[in-house]
Structure formats: C-alpha cells, structure tokens
C-alpha positions in Angstrom: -37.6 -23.4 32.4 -35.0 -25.5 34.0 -31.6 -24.4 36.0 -29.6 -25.3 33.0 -32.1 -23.4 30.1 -32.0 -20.3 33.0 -28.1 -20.7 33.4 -27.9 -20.6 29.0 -29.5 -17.7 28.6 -27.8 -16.1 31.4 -24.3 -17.0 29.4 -26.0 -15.2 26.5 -27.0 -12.3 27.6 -23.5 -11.6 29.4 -21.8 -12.5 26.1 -23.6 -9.8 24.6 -23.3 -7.2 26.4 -19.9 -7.9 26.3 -19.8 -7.7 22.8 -21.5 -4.1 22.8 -18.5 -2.8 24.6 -16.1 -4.1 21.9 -13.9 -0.9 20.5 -15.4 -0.5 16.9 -11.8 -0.3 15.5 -10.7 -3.9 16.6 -14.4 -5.3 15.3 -14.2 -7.2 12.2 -15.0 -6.3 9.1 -18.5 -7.5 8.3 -18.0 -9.8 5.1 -18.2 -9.0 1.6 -18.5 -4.9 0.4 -16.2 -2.8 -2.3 -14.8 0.3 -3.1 -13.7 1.6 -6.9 -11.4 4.5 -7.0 -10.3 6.2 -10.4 -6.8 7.6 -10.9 -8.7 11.0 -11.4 -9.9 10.9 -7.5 -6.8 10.6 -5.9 -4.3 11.8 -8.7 -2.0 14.0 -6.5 1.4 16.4 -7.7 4.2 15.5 -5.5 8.3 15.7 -5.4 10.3 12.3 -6.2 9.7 10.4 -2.7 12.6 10.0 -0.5 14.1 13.3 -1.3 14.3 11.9 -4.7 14.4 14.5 -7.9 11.9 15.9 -10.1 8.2 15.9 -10.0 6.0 12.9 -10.0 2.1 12.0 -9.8 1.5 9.8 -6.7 -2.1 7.7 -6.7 -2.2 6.5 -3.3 -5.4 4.5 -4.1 -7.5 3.5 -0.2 -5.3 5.5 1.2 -8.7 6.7 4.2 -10.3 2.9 3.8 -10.1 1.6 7.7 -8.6 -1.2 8.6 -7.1 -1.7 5.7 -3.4 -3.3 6.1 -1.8 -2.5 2.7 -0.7 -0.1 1.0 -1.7 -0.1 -2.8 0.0 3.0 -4.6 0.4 3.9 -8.5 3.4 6.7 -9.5 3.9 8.2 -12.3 7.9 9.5 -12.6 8.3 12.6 -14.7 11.3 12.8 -17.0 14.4 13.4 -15.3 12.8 12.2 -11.8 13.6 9.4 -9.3 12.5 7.8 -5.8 15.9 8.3 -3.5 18.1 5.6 -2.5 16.1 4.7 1.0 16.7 1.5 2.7 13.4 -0.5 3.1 11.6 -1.0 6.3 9.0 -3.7 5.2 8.7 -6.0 1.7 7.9 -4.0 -1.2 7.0 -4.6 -4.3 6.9 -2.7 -7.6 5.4 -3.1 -10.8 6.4 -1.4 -13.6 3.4 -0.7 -16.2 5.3 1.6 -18.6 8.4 3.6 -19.8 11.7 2.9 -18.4 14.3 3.5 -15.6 17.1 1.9 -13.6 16.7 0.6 -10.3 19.3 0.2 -8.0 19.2 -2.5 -5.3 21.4 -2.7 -2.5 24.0 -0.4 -4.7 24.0 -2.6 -8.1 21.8 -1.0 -11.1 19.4 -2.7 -13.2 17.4 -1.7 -16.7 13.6 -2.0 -15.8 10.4 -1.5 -17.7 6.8 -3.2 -18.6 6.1 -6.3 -17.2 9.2 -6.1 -14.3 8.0 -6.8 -10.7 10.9 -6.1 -8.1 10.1 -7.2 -4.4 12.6 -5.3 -1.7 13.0 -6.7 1.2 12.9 -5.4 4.5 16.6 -4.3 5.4 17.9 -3.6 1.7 18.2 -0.7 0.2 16.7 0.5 -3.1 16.3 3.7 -5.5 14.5 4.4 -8.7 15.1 7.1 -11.7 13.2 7.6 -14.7 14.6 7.3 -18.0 13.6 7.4 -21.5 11.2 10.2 -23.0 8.2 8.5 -21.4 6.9 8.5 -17.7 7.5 5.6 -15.9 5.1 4.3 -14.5 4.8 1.6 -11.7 2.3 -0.3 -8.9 3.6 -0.2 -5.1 2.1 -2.3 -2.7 3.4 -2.6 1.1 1.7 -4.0 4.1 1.1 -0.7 6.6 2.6 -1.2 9.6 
C-alpha cells in the first residue's frame, strides 16, 4: 500500500468518526418514507384561537413528526365562532373547504367560502368568524419557526 492509498484511508476513517458524533437532530432525513393521519386521530375540541369566540375542532395534522418545518392544520369553526383579530408573525395561508365567514385583513372585511385561499403576510393583521348555518371549514399551513 502506498503513502498516498495509506494517507486515503486515513482521511476516511477520520471522516467517519466524525460523522458518528453528528447530533441526530441536525442529520438529514434519510430519503423517501410517509406518514397518513386521519381527521379521527388528531381531531381535538378547542376555543376559537387567538382568544377568538365559540368552540372549534382543531386537526393539527404532523403536529410530533421531527424535523418537520411546517405547519399543516385543518379547523372546523362552530356556528357563532371565530379566530381573533391577531397580527401575523410568519406567511399564512388559509383554505377554505366549506361554509362561510368574513375575514378581515388588516381591518377591511371580506365574504369567504369554498375554493378561497387567503395568504397573510408576516406583519398584517387578520381575524376570521363563522357565518352561515354550516361549519366553516378551512386548511392552515405556516412554516414553524
């Protein structure tokens, strides 16, 4: 074996124990894998968020996945609920699956309902209330800071 093969694996083996000592929480994630989560696995009761009114049903869907930089949320607003007036720290968007509600951005109201996406951005200011006899219902999704 030459200087030069000895000096190579030398390298090698340095590198890897290197790599062993590598926090587990900074590795990345090998490729490829999946998770499916149903609404009735992480269905949960809770007030209207941001000291908003009335009850709602939060689905914060790979809420304990680690390493995992968004936030991906479904919420169901009751009749007569609402998420407060809260001004945004990050983009935000919302999706708004069924029923119907008024959303006020930056203190202006607007009529929402299926098909509406709204993206806040970071600095505004935004609030949400039910309306209509039927839930609303809506996607979030946020980066987690």
């Amino acid at each position: 074996m030459t200087t030069r093969h000895t000096l190579a694996i030398t390298a090698l083996a340095v590198a890897a124990t290197s790599l062993g000592s590598i926090d587990a929480r900074q590795a990345k994630p090998e490729p490829g894998g999946y998770i499916i989560q149903k609404d009735a696995q992480v269905a949960k009761s809770e007030p209207g968020p941001h000291s908003g009114p009335g009850q709602t049903v939060g689905y914060s869907f790979f809420a304990d996945v680690p390493n995992l930089k968004l936030i991906f949320r479904k919420r169901a607003l009751k009749p007569g609920s609402g998420i407060g007036y809260h001004q945004q720290s990050e983009d935000e968007i919302y999706y708004v699956l069924s029923g119907s509600g008024v959303m006020t951005l930056d203190g202006k109201e607007y009529p929402v309902g299926p098909g509406d996406a709204i993206l806040t951005r970071t600095g505004s200011s935004h609030g949400l209330k039910q309306t209509g006899p039927d839930d609303l219902v809506i996607m979030i999704n946020y980066e987690k800071k």
